[in-house]
N, C-alpha and C positions, 0 to 999 in steps of 0.2 A: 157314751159317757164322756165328758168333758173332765180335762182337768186340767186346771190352771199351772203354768210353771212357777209361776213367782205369789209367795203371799200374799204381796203388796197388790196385787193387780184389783182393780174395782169390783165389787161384786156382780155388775151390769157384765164384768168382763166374762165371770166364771161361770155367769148363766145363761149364756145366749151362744151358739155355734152364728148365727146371723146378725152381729153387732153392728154397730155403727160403728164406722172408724175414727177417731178423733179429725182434726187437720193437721194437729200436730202431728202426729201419729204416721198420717198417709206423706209427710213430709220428712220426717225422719226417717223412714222406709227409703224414699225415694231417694234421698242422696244416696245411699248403695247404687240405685241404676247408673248412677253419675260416675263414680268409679269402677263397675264392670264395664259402664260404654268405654271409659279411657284406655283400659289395661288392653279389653277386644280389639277396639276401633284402632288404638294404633298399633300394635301388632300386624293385625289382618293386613292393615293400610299402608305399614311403609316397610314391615320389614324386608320383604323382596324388594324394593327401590334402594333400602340402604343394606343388604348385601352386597347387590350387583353395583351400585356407584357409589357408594363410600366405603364397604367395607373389602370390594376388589373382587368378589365371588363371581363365578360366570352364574347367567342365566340359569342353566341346566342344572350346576347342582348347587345353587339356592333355592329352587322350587324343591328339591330332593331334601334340601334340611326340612325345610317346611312341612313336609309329607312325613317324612318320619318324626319328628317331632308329635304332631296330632295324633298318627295311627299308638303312639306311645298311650294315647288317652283311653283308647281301644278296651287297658287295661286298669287304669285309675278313674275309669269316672264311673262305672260297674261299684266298684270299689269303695269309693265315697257316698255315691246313692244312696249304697245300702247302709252304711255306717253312721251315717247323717239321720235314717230312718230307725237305726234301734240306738241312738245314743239316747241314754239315763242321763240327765242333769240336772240339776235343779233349777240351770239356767237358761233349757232347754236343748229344743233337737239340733235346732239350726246355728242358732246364734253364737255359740264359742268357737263353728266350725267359721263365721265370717272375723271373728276378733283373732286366733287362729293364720288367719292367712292373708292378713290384710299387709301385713310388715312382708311377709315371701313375695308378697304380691312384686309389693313396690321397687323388690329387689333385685329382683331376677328381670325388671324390666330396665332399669337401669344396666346390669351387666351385659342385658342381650342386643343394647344399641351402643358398646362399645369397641372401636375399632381396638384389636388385637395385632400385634406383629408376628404373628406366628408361622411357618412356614408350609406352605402345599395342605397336608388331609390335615394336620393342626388345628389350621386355621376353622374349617368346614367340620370337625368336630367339637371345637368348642364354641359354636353357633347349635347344633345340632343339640350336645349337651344341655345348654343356655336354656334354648325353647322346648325343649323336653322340663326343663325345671318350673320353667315359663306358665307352661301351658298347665304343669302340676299343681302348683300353686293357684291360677285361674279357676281352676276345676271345684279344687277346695272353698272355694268364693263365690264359686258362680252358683253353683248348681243348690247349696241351703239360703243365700239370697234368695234367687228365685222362686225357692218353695216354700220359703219363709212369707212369700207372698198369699200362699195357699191357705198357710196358716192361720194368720191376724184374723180373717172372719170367713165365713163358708157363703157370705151373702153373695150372688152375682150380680146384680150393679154394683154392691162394694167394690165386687173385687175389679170390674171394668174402667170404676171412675178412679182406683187404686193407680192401673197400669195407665191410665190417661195422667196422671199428676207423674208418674214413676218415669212414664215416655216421654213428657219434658226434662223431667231432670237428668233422663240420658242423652236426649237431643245436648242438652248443657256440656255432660259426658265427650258427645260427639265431636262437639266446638273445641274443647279442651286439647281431643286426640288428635285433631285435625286441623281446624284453621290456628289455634294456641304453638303449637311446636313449628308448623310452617313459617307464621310469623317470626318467633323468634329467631330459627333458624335464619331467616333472612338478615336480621338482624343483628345477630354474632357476628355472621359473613361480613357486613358491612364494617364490622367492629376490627376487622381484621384478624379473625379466626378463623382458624381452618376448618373445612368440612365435619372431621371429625368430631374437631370441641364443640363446633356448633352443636351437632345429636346429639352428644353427650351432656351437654349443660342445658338443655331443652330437656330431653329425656326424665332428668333429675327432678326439672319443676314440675312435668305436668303427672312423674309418680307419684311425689307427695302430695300432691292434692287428692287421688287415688288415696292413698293411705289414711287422709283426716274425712273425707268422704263415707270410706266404710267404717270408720271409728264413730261416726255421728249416728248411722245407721244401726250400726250395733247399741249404742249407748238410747236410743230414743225410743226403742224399739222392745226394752230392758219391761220384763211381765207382760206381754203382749201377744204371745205364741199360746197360739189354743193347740191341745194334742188331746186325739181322740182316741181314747183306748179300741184296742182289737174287738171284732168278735171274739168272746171268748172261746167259741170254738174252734177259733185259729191262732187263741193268743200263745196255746203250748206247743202247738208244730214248731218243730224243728225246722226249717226250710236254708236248703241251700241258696248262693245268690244265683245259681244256674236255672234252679226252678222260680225263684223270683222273677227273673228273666223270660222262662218260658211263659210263664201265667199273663206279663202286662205285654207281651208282643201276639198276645192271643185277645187281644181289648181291640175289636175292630178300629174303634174310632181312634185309636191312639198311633196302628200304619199312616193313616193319613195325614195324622200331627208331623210324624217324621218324615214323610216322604217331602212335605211342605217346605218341611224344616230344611232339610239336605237340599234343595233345589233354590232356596232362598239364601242360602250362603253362598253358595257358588254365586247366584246373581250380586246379589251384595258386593262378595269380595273381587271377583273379577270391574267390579265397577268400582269400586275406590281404591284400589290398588293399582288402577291404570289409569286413573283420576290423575295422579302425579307425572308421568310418563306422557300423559295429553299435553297439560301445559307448557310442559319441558320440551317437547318436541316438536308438539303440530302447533302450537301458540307462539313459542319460544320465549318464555317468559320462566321466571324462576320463582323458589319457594313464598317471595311474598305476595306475587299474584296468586299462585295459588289456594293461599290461606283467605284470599276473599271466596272463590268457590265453595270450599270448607266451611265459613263462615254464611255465607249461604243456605247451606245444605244444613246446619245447624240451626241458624233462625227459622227457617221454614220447618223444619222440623218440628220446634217447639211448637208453633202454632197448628200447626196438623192435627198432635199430637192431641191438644188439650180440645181441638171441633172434635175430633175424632172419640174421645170420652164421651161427650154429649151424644153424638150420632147414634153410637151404638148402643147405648143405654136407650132408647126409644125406637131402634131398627132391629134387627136380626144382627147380629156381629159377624156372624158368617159373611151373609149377603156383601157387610162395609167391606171386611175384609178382600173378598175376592174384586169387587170394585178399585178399592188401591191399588193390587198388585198388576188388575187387567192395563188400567188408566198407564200408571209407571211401565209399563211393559209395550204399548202403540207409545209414547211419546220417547222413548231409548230406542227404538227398531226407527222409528221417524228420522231420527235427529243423525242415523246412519247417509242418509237420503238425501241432508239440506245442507251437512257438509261446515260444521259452526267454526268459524275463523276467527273470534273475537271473543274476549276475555264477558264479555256482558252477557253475549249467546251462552257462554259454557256455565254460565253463572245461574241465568233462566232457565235452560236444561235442568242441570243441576240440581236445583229446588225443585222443578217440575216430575223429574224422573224420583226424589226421596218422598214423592208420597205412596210410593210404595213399601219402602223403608218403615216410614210413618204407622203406616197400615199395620205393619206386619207386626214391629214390636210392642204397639199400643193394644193390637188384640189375638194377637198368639198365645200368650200366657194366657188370657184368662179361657181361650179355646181349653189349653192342656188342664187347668183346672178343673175343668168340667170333666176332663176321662177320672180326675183323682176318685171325684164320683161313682165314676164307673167302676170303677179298681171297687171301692166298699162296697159296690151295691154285687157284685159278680162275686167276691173272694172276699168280704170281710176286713180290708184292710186297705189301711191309706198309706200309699209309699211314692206320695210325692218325693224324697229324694232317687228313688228308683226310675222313677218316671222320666223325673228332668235330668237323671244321667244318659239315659241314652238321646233324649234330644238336645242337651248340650253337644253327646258326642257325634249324632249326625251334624250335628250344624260345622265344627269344627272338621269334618270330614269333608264337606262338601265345601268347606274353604281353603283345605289343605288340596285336595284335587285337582281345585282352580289352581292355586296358587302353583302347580306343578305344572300343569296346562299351559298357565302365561309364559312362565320359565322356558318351556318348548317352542308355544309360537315367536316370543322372541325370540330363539335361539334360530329355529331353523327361517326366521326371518330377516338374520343378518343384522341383527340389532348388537350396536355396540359404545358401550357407553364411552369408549375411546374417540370415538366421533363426533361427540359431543352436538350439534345442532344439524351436522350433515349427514346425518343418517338417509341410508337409503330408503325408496320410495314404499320397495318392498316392506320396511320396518315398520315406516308413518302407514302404512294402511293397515298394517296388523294391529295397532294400535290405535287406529280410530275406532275398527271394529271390537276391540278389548272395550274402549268405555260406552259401546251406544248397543249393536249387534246384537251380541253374545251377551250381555244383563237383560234386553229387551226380550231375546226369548226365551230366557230364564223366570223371568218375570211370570210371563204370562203362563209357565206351563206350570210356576207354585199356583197363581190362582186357579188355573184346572184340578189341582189336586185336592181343593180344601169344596171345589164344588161336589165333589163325593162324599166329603165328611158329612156325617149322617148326624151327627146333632143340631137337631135345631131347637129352638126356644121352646114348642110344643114336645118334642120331646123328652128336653131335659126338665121344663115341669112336671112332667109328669114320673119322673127317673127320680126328682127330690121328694114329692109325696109321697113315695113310694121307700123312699130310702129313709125319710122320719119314720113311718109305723116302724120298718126293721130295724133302728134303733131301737123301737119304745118295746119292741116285744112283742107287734101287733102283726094279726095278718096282712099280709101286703100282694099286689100281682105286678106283675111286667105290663101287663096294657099298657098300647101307647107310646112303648119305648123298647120290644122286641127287638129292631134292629139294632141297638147298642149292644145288645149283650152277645 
């Protein structure tokens, strides 16, 4: 049974689980992507560079904020799944939980790239604190955007050509988080600012754009949430969130989503977090070369993002999928090998290596869509917020990991940002293998993991015909799609 949250919504809206989405509609959604990429992308991407060189942290235990901070989510995104999945409102499940946290968002990103003068564990606590508050707030934003995505229509090319429009406007996201604060930072510095005010007045701009980002999303998006009542035979259980737990980690195809998930963020964050540390050291160039990279990685992104809608709307998605991530993964293990000494090389890498990026966030979600499927069709109930709590929290986990990982290899690689361009040789080759290496076979081993994922387009057709009659109250069988269940 369907039932609309908002009076107002079209009648087309309250009769159909397979709508067409407006344009407005799939545009107003998509600026959300644009503010989770900023709040993620710069986090993940500078906070360990402006620990260890602007804010005075060693190596070792800024990667230790970092870990703990995340494993904190361990706790809060279980938490919000499930919250976000049985909230009552009139103005739905998801969406007061992004208006909600859109102001925390912006805040806690502000306070967590400001230098402090505080002295010894002070200091390394309230960073700790910060990205604990950080990443809370994040959570609260992230994980009912995203399922908010699940929501708007149950069609799968909808929801494909959805994340193709959504994945540009976080490619946008991406530019904002990364080549936008580079620049400016550059430009404070020349301004005669110091290090610090530079982060911090950069900081400032690119969270506000975050916060009117998820305000557009939330406001365009207002009667547009479809929510499907329970089976009623599970509408009255009682259920812990521990057996919630137990039940979607018992969804074959939903391991694979995670294992993908976890192996992609480490690739990801070890590769844009040492994105900066390249230039600065093996280039020797500063924030505002940089920001052409970033801005690279961004433009090519967009474009990726919106072939890559098309593609997969007419291929297998899986298939696209695992081709991005294979390609992104020989051309990072390559560019180990040829050794790029030049601001243009790191820039074509760059772009060459984010169509794996591309890949991943343009048709991951609408993969995990597909288990929400599985979830109704197995147990009677949709908990898309359940679902995308624990693969937000593997993603954060496997970029907390890294991020503790890098902390190490510079540490025990004699990395020191007191050295400023004379860093030993030992350093610069830890850090070449940070941006090319160590993402390169990361890469390829998320695309191994999703070649297992057992849905394909034949069988999830035949998993939706199957899942209409047991709405309607008709007999229905598994032919055809056994291995999902």
């Amino acid at each position: 049974m369907i039932d609309s949250v908002n009076s107002n919504a079209s009648s087309n809206d309250q009769d159909s689980l397979y709508r067409k989405l407006s344009f407005g509609t799939k545009i107003g959604y998509s600026f959300g992507g644009t503010a989770d990429a900023i709040a993620y992308d710069f986090v993940a991407g500078f906070l360990l560079f402006f620990l260890t060189d602007v804010a005075g942290i060693s190596p070792k235990y800024a990667g230790t904020v970092v870990l703990l901070a995340v494993l904190w989510d361990a706790v809060t995104d279980p938490i919000i799944g499930s919250w976000s999945d049985n909230t009552k409102c009139k103005y739905g499940k998801r969406r007061p939980f992004i208006l909600g946290s859109a102001f925390p968002l912006g805040i806690t990103m502000m306070l967590l790239f400001t230098v402090v003068n505080f002295e010894g564990v002070g200091k390394n606590v309230y960073y700790t604190l910060l990205a604990m508050a950080f990443w809370t707030a994040y959570t609260a934003y992230n994980i009912p955007f995203f399922s908010l995505g699940g929501c708007l229509t149950l069609d799968n090319n909808e929801r494909t050509e959805l994340r193709g429009i959504a994945q540009f406007f976080n490619f946008i996201g991406v530019f904002c988080a990364s080549a936008l604060p580079t620049f400016l930072i550059g430009k404070f510095n020349a301004q005669g600012l110091s290090d610090a005010q530079s982060w911090k007045y950069a900081v400032v701009i690119i969270a506000s754009i975050a916060i009117v980002c998820a305000l557009i999303c939330w406001r365009t998006t207002r009667g547009k949430e479809i929510i499907i009542e329970e089976d009623p035979k599970e509408k009255d259980k009682k259920q812990s969130v521990i057996q919630d737990v137990k039940e979607i980690m018992q969804i074959k195809p939903y391991l694979f989503i995670l294992l993908a998930d976890l192996v992609f963020y480490m690739c990801y964050t070890v590769w844009t977090t040492s994105t900066m540390y390249y230039v600065q050291y093996h280039l020797g160039m500063g924030e505002t070369e940089a920001s052409l990279v970033y801005a690279g990685v961004g433009i090519s992104g967009m474009i990726i993002a919106l072939a890559l809608a098309k593609i997969a709307v007419k291929f297998d998605k899986r298939s696209v999928f695992i081709g991005c991530l294979s390609i992104a993964g020989v051309v990072m293990i390559a560019a180990k090998f040829i050794n790029i000494t030049t601001l243009r090389g790191t820039v074509i890498y760059a772009c060459l290596g984010n169509i794996g990026a591309a890949g991943y966030w343009t048709l991951i979600y609408t993969l995990l869509y597909d288990v929400t499927d599985v979830d109704e069709f197995k147990y009677g109930k949709r908990r898309e917020g359940m679902l995308m709590a624990y693969f937000s929290f593997f993603g954060k986990l496997g970029g907390a990991l890294v991020g503790q990982f890098i902390g190490l290899v510079l540490h025990f690689a004699n990395y020191d940002p007191a050295l400023g361009l004379n860093q030993t040789q030992q350093a610069l080759d830890a850090i070449d293998s940070l941006f090319t290496l160590y993402p390169g076979i990361l890469a390829l081993i998320c695309a191994l993991s999703i070649v297992a994922y057992p849905i394909t387009s034949k069988r999830y057709e035949a998993l939706i015909k199957n899942l209409e009659l047991k709405r309607a109250g008709k007999p229905y069988t598994t032919e055809g799609f056994e291995e999902l269940l």
